[in-house]
C-alpha positions as CSV (number, residue, x, y, z in Angstrom):
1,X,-45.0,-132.5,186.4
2,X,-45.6,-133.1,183.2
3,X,-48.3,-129.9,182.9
4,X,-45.1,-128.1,183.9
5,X,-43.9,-127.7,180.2
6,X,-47.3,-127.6,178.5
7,X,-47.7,-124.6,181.2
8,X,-44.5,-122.7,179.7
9,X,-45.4,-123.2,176.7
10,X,-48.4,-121.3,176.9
11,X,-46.9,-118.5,178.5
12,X,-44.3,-118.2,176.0
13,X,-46.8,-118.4,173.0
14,X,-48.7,-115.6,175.3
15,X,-45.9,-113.4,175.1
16,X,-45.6,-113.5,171.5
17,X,-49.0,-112.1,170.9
18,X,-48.6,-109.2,173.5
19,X,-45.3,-108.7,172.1
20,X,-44.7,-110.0,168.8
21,X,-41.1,-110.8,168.1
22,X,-41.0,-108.3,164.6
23,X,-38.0,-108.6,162.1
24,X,-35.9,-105.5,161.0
25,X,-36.8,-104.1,157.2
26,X,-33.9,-105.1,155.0
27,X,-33.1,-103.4,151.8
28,X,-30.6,-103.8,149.0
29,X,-28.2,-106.2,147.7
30,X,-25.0,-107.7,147.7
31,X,-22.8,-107.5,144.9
32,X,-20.1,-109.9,145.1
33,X,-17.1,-109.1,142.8
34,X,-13.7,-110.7,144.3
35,X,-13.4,-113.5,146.6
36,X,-12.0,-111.3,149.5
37,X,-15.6,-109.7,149.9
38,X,-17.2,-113.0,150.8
39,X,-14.0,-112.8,154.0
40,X,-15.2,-109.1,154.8
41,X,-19.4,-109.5,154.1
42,X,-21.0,-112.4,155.5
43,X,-23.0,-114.7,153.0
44,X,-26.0,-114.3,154.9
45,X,-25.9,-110.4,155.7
46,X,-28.8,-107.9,156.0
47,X,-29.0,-104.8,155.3
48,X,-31.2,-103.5,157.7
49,X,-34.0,-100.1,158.0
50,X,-32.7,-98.7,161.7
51,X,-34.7,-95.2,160.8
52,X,-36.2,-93.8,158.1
53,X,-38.7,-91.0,156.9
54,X,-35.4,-87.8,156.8
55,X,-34.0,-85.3,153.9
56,X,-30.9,-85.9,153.9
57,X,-28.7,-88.0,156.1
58,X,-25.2,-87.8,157.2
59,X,-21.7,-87.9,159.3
60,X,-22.4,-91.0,161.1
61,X,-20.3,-91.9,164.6
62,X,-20.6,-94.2,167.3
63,X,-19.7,-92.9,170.6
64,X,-17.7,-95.8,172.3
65,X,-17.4,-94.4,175.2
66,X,-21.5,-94.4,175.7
67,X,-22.4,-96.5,173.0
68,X,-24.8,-94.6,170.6
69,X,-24.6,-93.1,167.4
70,X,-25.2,-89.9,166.4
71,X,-26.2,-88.8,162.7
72,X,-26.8,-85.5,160.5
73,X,-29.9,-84.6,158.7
74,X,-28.4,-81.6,157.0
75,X,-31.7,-79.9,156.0
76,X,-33.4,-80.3,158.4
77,X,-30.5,-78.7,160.7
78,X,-30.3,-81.4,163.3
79,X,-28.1,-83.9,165.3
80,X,-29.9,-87.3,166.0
81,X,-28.8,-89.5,168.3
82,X,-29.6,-93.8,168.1
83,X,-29.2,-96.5,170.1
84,X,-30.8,-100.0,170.4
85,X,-32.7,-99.8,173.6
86,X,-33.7,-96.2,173.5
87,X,-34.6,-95.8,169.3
88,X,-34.2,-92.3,167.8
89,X,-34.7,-89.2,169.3
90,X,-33.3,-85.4,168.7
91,X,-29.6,-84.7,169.8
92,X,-29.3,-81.3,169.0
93,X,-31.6,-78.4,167.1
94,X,-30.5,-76.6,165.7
95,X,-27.3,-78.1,164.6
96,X,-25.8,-75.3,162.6
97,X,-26.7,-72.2,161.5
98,X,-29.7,-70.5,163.4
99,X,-29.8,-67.2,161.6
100,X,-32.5,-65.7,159.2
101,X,-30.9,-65.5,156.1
102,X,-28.8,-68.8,155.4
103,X,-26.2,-69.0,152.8
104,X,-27.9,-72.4,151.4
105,X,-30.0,-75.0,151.9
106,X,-27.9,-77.2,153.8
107,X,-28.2,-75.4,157.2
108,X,-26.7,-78.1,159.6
109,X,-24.0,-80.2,160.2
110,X,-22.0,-82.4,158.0
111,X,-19.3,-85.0,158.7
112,X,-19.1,-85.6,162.9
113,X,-16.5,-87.2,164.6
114,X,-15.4,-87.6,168.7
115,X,-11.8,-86.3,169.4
116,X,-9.4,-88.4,172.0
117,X,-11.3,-86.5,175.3
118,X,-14.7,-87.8,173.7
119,X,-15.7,-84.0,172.6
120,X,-18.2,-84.5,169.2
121,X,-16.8,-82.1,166.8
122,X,-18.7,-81.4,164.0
123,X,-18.1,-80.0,160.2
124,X,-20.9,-77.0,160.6
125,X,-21.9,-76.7,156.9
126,X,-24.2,-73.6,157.6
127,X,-21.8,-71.9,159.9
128,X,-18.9,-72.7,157.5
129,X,-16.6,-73.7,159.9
130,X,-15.3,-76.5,162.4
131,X,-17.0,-76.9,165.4
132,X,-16.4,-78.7,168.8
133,X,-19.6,-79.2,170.9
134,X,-19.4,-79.4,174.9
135,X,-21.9,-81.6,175.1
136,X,-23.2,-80.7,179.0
137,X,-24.7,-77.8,178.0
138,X,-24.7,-78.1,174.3
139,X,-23.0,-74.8,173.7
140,X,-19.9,-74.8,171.3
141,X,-16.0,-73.3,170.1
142,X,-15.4,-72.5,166.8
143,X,-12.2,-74.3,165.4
144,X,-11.8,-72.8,162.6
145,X,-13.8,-71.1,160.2
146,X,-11.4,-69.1,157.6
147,X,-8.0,-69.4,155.9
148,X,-5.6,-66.6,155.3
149,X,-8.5,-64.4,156.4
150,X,-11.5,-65.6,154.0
151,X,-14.3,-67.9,155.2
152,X,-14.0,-71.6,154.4
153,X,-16.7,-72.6,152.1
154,X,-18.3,-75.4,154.0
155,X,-16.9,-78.2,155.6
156,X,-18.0,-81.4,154.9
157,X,-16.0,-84.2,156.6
158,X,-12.8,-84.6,158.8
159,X,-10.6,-87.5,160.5
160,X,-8.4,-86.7,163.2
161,X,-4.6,-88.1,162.8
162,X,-3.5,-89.9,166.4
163,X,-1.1,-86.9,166.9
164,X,-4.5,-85.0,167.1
165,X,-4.3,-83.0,164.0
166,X,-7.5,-82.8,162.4
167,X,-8.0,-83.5,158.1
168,X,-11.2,-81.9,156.6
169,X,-12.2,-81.2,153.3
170,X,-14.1,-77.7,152.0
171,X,-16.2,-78.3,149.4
172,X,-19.0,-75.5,148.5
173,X,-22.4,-77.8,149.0
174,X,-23.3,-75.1,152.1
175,X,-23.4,-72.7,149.7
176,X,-26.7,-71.5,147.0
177,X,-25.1,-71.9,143.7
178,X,-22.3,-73.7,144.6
179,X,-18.9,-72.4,142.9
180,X,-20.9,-69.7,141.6
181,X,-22.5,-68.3,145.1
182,X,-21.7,-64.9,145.8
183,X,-20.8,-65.6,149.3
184,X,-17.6,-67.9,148.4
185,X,-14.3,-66.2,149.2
186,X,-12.3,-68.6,148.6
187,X,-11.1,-69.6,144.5
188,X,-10.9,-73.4,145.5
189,X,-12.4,-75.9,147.3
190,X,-9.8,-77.4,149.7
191,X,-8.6,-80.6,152.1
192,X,-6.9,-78.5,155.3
193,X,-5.0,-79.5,158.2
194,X,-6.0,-78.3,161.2
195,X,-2.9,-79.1,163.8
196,X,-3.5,-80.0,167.5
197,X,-2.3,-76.6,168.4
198,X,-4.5,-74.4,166.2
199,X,-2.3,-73.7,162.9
200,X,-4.6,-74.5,159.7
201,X,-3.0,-75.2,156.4
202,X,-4.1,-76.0,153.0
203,X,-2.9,-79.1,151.9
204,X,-4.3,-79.8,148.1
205,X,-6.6,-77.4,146.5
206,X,-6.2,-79.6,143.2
207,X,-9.7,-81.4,143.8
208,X,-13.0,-79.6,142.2
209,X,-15.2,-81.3,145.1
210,X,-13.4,-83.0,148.0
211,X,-15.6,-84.7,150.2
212,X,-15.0,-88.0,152.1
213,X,-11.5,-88.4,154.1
214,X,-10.1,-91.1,155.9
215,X,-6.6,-92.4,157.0
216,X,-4.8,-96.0,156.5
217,X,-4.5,-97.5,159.5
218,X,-0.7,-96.9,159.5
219,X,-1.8,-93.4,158.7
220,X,0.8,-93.0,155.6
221,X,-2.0,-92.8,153.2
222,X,-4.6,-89.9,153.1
223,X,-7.6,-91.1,150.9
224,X,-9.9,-87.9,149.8
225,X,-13.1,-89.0,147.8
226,X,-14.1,-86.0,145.2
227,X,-17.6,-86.2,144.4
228,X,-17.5,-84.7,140.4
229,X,-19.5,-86.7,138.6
230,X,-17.2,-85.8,135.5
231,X,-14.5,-86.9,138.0
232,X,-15.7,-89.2,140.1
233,X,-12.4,-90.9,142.1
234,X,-10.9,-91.4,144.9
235,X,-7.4,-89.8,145.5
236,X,-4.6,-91.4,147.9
237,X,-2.0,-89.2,149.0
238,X,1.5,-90.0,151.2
239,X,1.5,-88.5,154.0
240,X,4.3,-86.7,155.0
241,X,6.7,-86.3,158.9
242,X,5.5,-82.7,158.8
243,X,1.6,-83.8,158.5
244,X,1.7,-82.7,154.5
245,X,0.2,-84.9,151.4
246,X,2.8,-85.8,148.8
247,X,2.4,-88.0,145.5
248,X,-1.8,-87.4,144.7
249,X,-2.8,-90.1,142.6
250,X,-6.4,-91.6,142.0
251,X,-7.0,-94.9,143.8
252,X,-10.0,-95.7,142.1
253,X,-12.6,-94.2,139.4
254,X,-16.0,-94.7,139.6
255,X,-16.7,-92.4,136.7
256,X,-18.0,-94.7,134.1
257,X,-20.2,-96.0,136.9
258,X,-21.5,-92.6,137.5
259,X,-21.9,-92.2,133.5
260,X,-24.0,-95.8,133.6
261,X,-26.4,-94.5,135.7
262,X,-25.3,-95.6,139.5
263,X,-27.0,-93.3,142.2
264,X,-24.6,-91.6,144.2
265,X,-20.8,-90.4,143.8
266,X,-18.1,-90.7,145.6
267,X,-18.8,-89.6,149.7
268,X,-17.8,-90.8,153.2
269,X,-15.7,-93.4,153.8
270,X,-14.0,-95.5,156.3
271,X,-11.0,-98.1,156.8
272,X,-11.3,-101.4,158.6
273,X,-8.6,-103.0,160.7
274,X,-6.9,-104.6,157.2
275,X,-7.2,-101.3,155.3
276,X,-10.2,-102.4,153.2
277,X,-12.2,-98.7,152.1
278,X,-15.7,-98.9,152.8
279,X,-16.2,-96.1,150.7
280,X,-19.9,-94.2,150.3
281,X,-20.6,-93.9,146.2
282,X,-22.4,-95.0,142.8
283,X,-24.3,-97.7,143.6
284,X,-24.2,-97.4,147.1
285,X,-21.2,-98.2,149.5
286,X,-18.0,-99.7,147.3
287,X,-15.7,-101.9,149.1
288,X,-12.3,-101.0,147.8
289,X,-9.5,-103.3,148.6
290,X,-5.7,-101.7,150.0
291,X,-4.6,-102.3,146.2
292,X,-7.9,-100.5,145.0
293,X,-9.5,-103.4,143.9
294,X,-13.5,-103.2,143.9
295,X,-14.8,-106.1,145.7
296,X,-17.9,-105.7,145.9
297,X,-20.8,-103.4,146.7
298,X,-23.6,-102.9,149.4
299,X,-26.1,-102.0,146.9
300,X,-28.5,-100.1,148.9
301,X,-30.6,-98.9,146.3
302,X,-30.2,-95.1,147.2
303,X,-27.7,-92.2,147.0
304,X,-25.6,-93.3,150.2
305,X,-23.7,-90.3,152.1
306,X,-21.6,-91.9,154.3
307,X,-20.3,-94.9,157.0
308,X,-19.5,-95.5,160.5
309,X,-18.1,-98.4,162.4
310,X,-19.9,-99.2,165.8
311,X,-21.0,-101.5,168.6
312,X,-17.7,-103.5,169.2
313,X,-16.6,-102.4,165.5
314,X,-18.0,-105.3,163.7
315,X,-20.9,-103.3,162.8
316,X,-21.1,-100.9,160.1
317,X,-24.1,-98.1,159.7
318,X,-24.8,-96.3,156.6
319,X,-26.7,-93.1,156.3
320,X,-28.6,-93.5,152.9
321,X,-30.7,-90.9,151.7
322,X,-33.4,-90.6,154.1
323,X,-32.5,-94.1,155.7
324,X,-30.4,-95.1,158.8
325,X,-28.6,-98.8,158.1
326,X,-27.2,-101.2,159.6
327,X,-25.4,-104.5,158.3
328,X,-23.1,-106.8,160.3
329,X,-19.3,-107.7,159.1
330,X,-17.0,-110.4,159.4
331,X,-14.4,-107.6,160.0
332,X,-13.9,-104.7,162.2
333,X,-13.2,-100.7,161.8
334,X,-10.2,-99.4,162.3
């Protein structure tokens, strides 16, 4: 009986050289600015590599109903999908535009999102427009893809309101040369409302490069990040019965950051459960208390795109550059 252990133990040190138990590539730091970080970011958190090696990625979302997430790499015009047991593999390709003469660099999709049937839509930045994928066969419905007649610039990210209206912001980054690209109809780069029955309407056009979007949890603030880096901020608007923005003020600036040398500006962004902003920018992903107070940042050490809450929303994954990361919280997304 007493071989009986020895025996186990053997096997089990056996195993470990057939397959060695190998530990996830962390990255970054944690900078720890106000108490009410330490409650949100455990003291012994990781920032860990999931995938690595893209151009540029993006529009992060977990699929709860099937539990994956699905990412943007914008240049390289593809969808991927990631899950622990499976790893990475292609979603869809191409993601966006499939044409021979694209109006910019950034040929695929942008900010992605699942609406309340589980349908991925997807901010198409080289088909300027909003796009909902059917997912069966992979073939797709245009949303919406101009305003009072002239094409939308190209959409970058969206949040869906629980009525089902859908919140996106236009900025020009589909677009060679930007502002000054020949193929921009439109004078301004706007945050729309597209309403559950089809009616889009401009809401602000006062931003020179709305990007990120994302609701309060009681869905009376609208936060739009604006990624100028003479203007780096973060705007919160009131959110009006009829689904319009009222009373624009900035939340937080992150300009002098920007102007000290911090990679990034301000990108994607989401909300936790307390209405805590884990918001994409200089120096990597700013946590940003309801008051907009900085508590602290997930210094990841690159230009960091955007977030996404996943697994049983404790979880948060961050598209970085060419990274895919992961890092577990004390709280959860909202």
């Amino acid at each position: 009986m007493k071989r009986l252990p020895i025996l186990i133990a053997f096997l089990f040190v056996l195993s470990l050289l057939v397959h060695p138990v190998t530990a996830q590539r962390t990255v970054g730091s944690f900078e720890r600015v106000d108490p009410r970080f330490d409650e949100l970011v455990p003291a012994d958190a990781k920032l860990e590599v999931l995938a690595e090696g893209f151009e540029w990625t993006e529009g992060p979302v977990w699929s709860k109903f099937e539990g994956y997430l699905l990412f943007s790499d914008i240049p390289r015009n593809t969808i991927y999908r990631w899950d622990e047991e499976n790893g990475l593999r292609v979603y869809i390709r191409p993601a966006g535009y499939s044409g021979a003469e694209p109006p910019g660099f950034e040929l695929g999709t942008n900010g992605l999102l699942f609406d309340a049937e589980g349908r991925l839509v997807a901010c198409d930045h080289g088909n300027r427009q909003i796009v909902r994928f059917d997912t069966t066969n992979f073939t797709r419905t245009t949303l919406a893809d101009r305003y009072e007649g002239k094409r939308l610039n190209s959409p970058n990210d969206a949040v869906f309101r629980s009525n089902g209206d859908l919140y996106f912001t236009d900025p020009p980054y589909g677009l060679r040369g930007l502002n000054d690209s020949p193929l921009k109809e439109l004078p301004y780069n706007g945050v729309y409302r597209l309403s559950a029955d089809g009616e889009l309407t401009l809401l602000t056009d006062e931003l020179s490069f709305p990007n990120g979007i994302a609701f309060s949890p009681d869905e009376k603030t609208l936060y739009v990040a604006n990624s100028d880096p003479n203007r780096a901020i973060w705007m919160a608007y009131d959110v009006n019965d009829d689904g319009t923005i009222s009373n624009g003020r900035v939340f937080f600036d992150a300009t002098p950051w920007v102007k000290a040398g911090r990679r990034g500006a301000p990108d994607g962004m989401k909300v936790d459960r307390s209405g805590n902003l884990f918001a994409t920018g200089p120096g990597g992903l700013v946590v940003l208390s309801p008051d907009g107070t900085h508590l602290g940042t997930i210094v990841t050490g690159q230009a960091t795109s955007n977030c996404a809450f996943g697994d049983d929303g404790s979880t948060l994954y961050i598209t970085a550059d060419n990274l895919l990361l992961r890092v577990r919280l004390n709280t959860r997304g909202f």
